[in-house]
C-alpha positions as CSV (number, residue, x, y, z in Angstrom):
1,X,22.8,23.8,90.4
2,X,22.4,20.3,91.7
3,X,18.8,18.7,92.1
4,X,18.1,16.3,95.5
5,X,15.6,13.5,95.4
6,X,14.9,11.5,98.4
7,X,12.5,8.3,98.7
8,X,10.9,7.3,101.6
9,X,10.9,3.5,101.4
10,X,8.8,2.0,103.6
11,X,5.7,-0.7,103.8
12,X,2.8,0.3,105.8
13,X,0.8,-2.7,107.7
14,X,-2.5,-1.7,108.8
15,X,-5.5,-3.3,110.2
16,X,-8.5,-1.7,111.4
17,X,-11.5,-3.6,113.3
18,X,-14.3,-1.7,114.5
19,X,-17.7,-2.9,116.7
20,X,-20.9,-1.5,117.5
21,X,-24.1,-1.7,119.1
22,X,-26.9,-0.2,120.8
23,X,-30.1,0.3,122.0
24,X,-33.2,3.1,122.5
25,X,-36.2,3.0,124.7
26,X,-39.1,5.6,123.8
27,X,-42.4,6.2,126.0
28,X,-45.3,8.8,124.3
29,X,-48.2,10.5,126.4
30,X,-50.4,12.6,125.3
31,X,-50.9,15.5,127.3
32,X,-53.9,16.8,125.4
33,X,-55.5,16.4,121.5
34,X,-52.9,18.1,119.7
35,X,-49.7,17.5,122.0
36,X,-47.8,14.9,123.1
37,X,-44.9,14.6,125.8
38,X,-42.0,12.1,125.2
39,X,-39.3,10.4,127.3
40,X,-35.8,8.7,125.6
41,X,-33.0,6.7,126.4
42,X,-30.7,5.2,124.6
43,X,-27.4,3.4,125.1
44,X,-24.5,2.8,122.5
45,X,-21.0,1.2,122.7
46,X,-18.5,1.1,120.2
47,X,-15.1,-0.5,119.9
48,X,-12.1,1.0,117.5
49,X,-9.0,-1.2,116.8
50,X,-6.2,0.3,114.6
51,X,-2.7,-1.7,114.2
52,X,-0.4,0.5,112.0
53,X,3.0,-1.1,111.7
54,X,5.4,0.6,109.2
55,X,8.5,-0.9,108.3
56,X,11.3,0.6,106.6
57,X,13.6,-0.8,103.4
58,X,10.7,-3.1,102.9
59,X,12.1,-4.0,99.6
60,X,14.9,-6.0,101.6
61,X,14.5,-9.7,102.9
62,X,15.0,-8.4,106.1
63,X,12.6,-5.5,106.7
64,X,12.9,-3.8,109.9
65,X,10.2,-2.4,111.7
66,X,10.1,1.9,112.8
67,X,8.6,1.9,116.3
68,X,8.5,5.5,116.1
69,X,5.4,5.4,113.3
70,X,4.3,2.4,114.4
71,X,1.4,1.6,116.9
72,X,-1.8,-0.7,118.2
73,X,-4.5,1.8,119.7
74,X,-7.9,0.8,120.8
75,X,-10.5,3.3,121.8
76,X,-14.1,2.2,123.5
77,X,-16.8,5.0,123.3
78,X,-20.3,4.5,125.7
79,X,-22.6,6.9,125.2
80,X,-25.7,7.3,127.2
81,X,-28.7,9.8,126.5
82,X,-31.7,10.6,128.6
83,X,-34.5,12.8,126.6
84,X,-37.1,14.6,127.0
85,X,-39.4,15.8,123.6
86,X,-42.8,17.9,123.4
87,X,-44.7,18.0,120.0
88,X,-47.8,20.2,119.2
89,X,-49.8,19.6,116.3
90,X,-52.5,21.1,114.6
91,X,-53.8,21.8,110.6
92,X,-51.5,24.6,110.3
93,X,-48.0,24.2,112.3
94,X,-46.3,21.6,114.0
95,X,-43.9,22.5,116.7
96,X,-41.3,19.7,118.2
97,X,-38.9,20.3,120.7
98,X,-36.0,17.5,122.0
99,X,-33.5,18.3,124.6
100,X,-31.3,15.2,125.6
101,X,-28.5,14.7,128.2
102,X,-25.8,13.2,127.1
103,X,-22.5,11.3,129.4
104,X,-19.8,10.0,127.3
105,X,-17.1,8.1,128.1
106,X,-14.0,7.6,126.1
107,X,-11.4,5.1,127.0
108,X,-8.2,4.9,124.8
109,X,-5.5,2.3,125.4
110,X,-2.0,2.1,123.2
111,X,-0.4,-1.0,123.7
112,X,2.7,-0.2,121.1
113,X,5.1,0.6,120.7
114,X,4.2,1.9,124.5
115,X,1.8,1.4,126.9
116,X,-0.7,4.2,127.6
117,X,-4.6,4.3,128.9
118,X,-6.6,7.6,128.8
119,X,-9.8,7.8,130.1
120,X,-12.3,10.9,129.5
121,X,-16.3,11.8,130.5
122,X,-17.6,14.4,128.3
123,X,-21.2,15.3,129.7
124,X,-23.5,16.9,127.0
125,X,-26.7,19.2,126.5
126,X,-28.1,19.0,123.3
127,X,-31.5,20.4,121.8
128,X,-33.3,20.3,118.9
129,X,-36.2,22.3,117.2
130,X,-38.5,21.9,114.8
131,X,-41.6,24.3,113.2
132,X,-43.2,24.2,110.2
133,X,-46.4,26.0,109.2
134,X,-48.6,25.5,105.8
135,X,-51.3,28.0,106.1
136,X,-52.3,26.4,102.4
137,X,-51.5,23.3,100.0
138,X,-49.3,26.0,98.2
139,X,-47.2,27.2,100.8
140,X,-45.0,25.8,103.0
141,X,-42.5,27.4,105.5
142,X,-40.1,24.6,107.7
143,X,-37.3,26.2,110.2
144,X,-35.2,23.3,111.5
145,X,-32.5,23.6,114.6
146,X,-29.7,20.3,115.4
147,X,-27.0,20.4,117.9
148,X,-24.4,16.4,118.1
149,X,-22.0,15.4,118.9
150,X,-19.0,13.1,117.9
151,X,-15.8,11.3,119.5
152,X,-12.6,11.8,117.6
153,X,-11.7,8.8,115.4
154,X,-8.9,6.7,116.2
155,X,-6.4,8.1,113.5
156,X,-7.0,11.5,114.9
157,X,-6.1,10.2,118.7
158,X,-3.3,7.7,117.3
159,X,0.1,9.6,118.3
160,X,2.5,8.9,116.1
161,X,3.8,10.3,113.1
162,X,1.9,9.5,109.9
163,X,4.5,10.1,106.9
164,X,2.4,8.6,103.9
165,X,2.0,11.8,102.7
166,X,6.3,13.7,103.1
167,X,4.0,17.4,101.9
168,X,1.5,17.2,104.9
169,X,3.3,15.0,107.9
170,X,0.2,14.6,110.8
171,X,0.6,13.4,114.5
172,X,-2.8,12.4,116.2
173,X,-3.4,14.3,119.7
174,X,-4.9,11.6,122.5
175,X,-5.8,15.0,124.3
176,X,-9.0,15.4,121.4
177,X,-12.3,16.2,123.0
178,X,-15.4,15.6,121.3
179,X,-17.0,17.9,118.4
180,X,-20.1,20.2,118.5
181,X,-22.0,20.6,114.9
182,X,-24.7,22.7,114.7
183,X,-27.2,22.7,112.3
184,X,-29.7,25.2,110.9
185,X,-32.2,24.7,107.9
186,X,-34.7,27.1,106.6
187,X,-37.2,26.4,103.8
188,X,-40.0,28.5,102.4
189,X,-41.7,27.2,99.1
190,X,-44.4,29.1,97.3
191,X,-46.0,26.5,94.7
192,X,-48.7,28.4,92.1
193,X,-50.6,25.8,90.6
Protein backbone atom coordinates (compact mmCIF):
# COMPACT_ATOMS: atom_id res chain seq x y z
CA UNK A 1 0.00 0.00 0.00
CA UNK A 2 1.40 3.19 -1.15
CA UNK A 3 -0.34 6.62 -0.22
CA UNK A 4 -0.42 9.64 -3.20
CA UNK A 5 -0.47 13.31 -2.24
CA UNK A 6 -0.80 15.86 -4.85
CA UNK A 7 -0.66 19.85 -4.29
CA UNK A 8 -2.17 22.19 -6.42
CA UNK A 9 0.28 25.12 -6.44
CA UNK A 10 -1.07 27.99 -7.62
CA UNK A 11 -1.70 31.92 -6.77
CA UNK A 12 -5.04 33.24 -7.46
CA UNK A 13 -5.24 37.15 -8.52
CA UNK A 14 -8.60 38.56 -8.24
CA UNK A 15 -10.24 41.85 -8.43
CA UNK A 16 -13.78 42.54 -8.28
CA UNK A 17 -15.37 46.19 -9.04
CA UNK A 18 -18.96 46.51 -8.92
CA UNK A 19 -21.39 49.87 -9.70
CA UNK A 20 -24.86 50.84 -9.14
CA UNK A 21 -27.57 53.13 -9.32
CA UNK A 22 -31.06 53.93 -9.81
CA UNK A 23 -34.03 55.60 -9.64
CA UNK A 24 -38.12 55.34 -8.77
CA UNK A 25 -40.90 57.60 -9.64
CA UNK A 26 -44.32 57.02 -7.63
CA UNK A 27 -47.82 58.97 -8.33
CA UNK A 28 -50.86 58.20 -5.54
CA UNK A 29 -54.71 58.94 -6.21
CA UNK A 30 -57.15 58.36 -4.28
CA UNK A 31 -60.06 56.79 -5.84
CA UNK A 32 -62.34 57.07 -2.89
CA UNK A 33 -61.98 57.50 1.41
CA UNK A 34 -60.57 54.34 2.07
CA UNK A 35 -58.69 53.43 -1.34
CA UNK A 36 -56.06 54.56 -3.14
CA UNK A 37 -54.66 53.76 -6.83
CA UNK A 38 -50.90 53.85 -7.50
CA UNK A 39 -48.51 54.11 -10.50
CA UNK A 40 -44.45 53.12 -10.34
CA UNK A 41 -41.47 53.16 -12.25
CA UNK A 42 -38.30 52.69 -11.62
CA UNK A 43 -34.97 52.26 -13.38
CA UNK A 44 -31.72 50.53 -12.11
CA UNK A 45 -28.24 49.82 -13.73
CA UNK A 46 -25.59 47.89 -12.44
CA UNK A 47 -22.06 47.14 -13.57
CA UNK A 48 -20.02 43.79 -12.39
CA UNK A 49 -16.19 43.56 -13.12
CA UNK A 50 -14.44 40.30 -12.11
CA UNK A 51 -10.59 39.79 -13.14
CA UNK A 52 -9.50 36.27 -11.91
CA UNK A 53 -6.03 35.44 -12.99
CA UNK A 54 -4.52 32.23 -11.52
CA UNK A 55 -1.06 31.39 -11.97
CA UNK A 56 0.60 28.25 -11.42
CA UNK A 57 4.23 27.40 -9.47
CA UNK A 58 3.64 30.78 -8.00
CA UNK A 59 6.32 30.03 -5.57
CA UNK A 60 8.89 30.34 -8.58
CA UNK A 61 10.45 33.77 -9.70
CA UNK A 62 8.90 33.11 -12.85
CA UNK A 63 5.25 32.35 -12.28
CA UNK A 64 3.42 31.51 -15.30
CA UNK A 65 -0.06 32.34 -15.87
CA UNK A 66 -3.08 29.25 -16.67
CA UNK A 67 -5.29 30.80 -19.31
CA UNK A 68 -7.56 28.04 -18.89
CA UNK A 69 -8.79 29.26 -15.10
CA UNK A 70 -8.11 32.48 -15.87
CA UNK A 71 -10.51 35.31 -17.12
CA UNK A 72 -11.84 39.23 -17.11
CA UNK A 73 -15.77 39.18 -17.35
CA UNK A 74 -17.98 42.12 -17.14
CA UNK A 75 -21.66 41.89 -16.90
CA UNK A 76 -24.16 45.18 -17.14
CA UNK A 77 -27.76 44.53 -15.78
CA UNK A 78 -30.77 47.48 -16.64
CA UNK A 79 -33.72 46.76 -15.16
CA UNK A 80 -36.89 48.68 -15.83
CA UNK A 81 -40.35 48.23 -13.91
CA UNK A 82 -43.68 49.81 -14.61
CA UNK A 83 -46.31 49.29 -11.68
CA UNK A 84 -49.39 49.44 -10.92
CA UNK A 85 -50.69 49.14 -6.81
CA UNK A 86 -54.38 49.43 -5.28
CA UNK A 87 -54.70 49.67 -1.41
CA UNK A 88 -57.96 49.60 0.69
CA UNK A 89 -58.15 50.64 4.06
CA UNK A 90 -60.38 50.70 6.75
CA UNK A 91 -60.45 50.05 10.98
CA UNK A 92 -60.46 46.41 10.43
CA UNK A 93 -58.37 45.15 7.24
CA UNK A 94 -56.09 46.55 4.90
CA UNK A 95 -55.79 45.05 1.55
CA UNK A 96 -52.72 46.04 -0.94
CA UNK A 97 -52.18 44.64 -4.18
CA UNK A 98 -48.81 45.51 -6.64
CA UNK A 99 -48.36 43.96 -9.95
CA UNK A 100 -45.19 45.34 -11.88
CA UNK A 101 -43.75 44.64 -15.32
CA UNK A 102 -40.48 44.03 -15.40
CA UNK A 103 -37.74 44.11 -18.94
CA UNK A 104 -34.27 43.14 -18.07
CA UNK A 105 -31.45 43.23 -19.96
CA UNK A 106 -28.30 41.41 -19.36
CA UNK A 107 -25.18 42.00 -21.27
CA UNK A 108 -22.03 39.91 -20.52
CA UNK A 109 -18.72 40.51 -22.16
CA UNK A 110 -15.35 38.20 -21.58
CA UNK A 111 -12.49 39.82 -22.76
CA UNK A 112 -9.86 36.89 -21.58
CA UNK A 113 -8.49 34.73 -22.06
CA UNK A 114 -11.21 35.06 -25.11
CA UNK A 115 -13.42 37.29 -26.45
CA UNK A 116 -17.16 36.69 -26.00
CA UNK A 117 -20.44 39.20 -25.68
CA UNK A 118 -23.88 37.64 -24.70
CA UNK A 119 -26.70 39.64 -24.62
CA UNK A 120 -30.20 38.56 -22.99
CA UNK A 121 -33.99 40.30 -22.34
CA UNK A 122 -35.74 38.60 -19.71
CA UNK A 123 -39.34 40.26 -19.50
CA UNK A 124 -41.10 39.75 -16.06
CA UNK A 125 -44.63 39.71 -14.27
CA UNK A 126 -44.43 40.00 -10.80
CA UNK A 127 -47.33 40.53 -8.01
CA UNK A 128 -47.51 41.08 -4.70
CA UNK A 129 -50.27 40.85 -1.92
CA UNK A 130 -50.94 41.98 1.24
CA UNK A 131 -54.06 41.56 3.98
CA UNK A 132 -54.16 41.95 7.35
CA UNK A 133 -57.20 42.14 9.60
CA UNK A 134 -57.38 43.11 13.51
CA UNK A 135 -60.93 42.80 14.42
CA UNK A 136 -59.51 43.87 18.16
CA UNK A 137 -56.24 45.33 19.89
CA UNK A 138 -55.69 41.50 20.83
CA UNK A 139 -55.80 39.94 17.62
CA UNK A 140 -54.08 40.22 14.71
CA UNK A 141 -54.07 38.07 11.57
CA UNK A 142 -51.32 39.27 8.48
CA UNK A 143 -51.18 36.98 5.13
CA UNK A 144 -48.34 38.25 2.98
CA UNK A 145 -47.59 37.16 -0.87
CA UNK A 146 -43.78 38.28 -2.84
CA UNK A 147 -42.73 37.17 -6.17
CA UNK A 148 -38.52 38.78 -7.54
CA UNK A 149 -36.37 38.39 -9.24
CA UNK A 150 -32.58 38.27 -9.54
CA UNK A 151 -29.71 38.16 -12.43
CA UNK A 152 -27.07 35.50 -11.86
CA UNK A 153 -23.85 36.99 -10.31
CA UNK A 154 -20.83 37.18 -12.25
CA UNK A 155 -18.95 34.04 -10.68
CA UNK A 156 -21.99 31.95 -11.55
CA UNK A 157 -21.75 33.29 -15.45
CA UNK A 158 -17.71 33.34 -15.39
CA UNK A 159 -16.79 30.09 -17.58
CA UNK A 160 -13.90 28.80 -16.48
CA UNK A 161 -12.88 26.37 -14.16
CA UNK A 162 -12.72 27.36 -10.46
CA UNK A 163 -10.18 24.79 -8.66
CA UNK A 164 -9.80 26.54 -5.20
CA UNK A 165 -11.67 23.97 -3.81
CA UNK A 166 -9.91 20.10 -5.75
CA UNK A 167 -13.31 18.27 -3.58
CA UNK A 168 -16.04 20.51 -5.38
CA UNK A 169 -14.44 21.82 -8.96
CA UNK A 170 -17.32 24.45 -10.45
CA UNK A 171 -17.51 26.01 -14.06
CA UNK A 172 -19.89 29.12 -14.35
CA UNK A 173 -22.65 28.69 -17.31
CA UNK A 174 -23.03 32.24 -19.38
CA UNK A 175 -26.32 30.46 -20.50
CA UNK A 176 -27.95 31.35 -16.58
CA UNK A 177 -31.34 33.06 -16.80
CA UNK A 178 -32.61 34.94 -14.06
CA UNK A 179 -34.19 33.46 -10.69
CA UNK A 180 -37.95 33.42 -9.45
CA UNK A 181 -38.30 33.49 -5.31
CA UNK A 182 -41.48 33.30 -4.08
CA UNK A 183 -42.49 34.29 -0.88
CA UNK A 184 -45.33 33.43 1.47
CA UNK A 185 -45.79 34.68 5.18
CA UNK A 186 -48.65 33.95 7.45
CA UNK A 187 -49.08 35.37 11.01
CA UNK A 188 -52.01 35.07 13.43
CA UNK A 189 -51.31 36.43 17.08
CA UNK A 190 -53.71 36.09 19.90
CA UNK A 191 -52.50 38.51 22.78
CA UNK A 192 -54.70 38.05 26.26
CA UNK A 193 -53.98 40.91 28.34
Amino acid sequence: NSAFSDTVDQFTDTDRMGYSASSSLNYTEPVHEDAQLQLSSSFSYSLNENDRKRFADYHLVSNKLDSSLSNVYNREYLTQNYGLGYQYRTELFRFESNFRFRIANLNNKQEFPFNNNLSKQFTSFIPSLSFSYSPSRDINLRLRYRADNNPPSVDKLQNVLDNSDPLRLSIGNPDLKQDYNHNLFLRFSLTDF
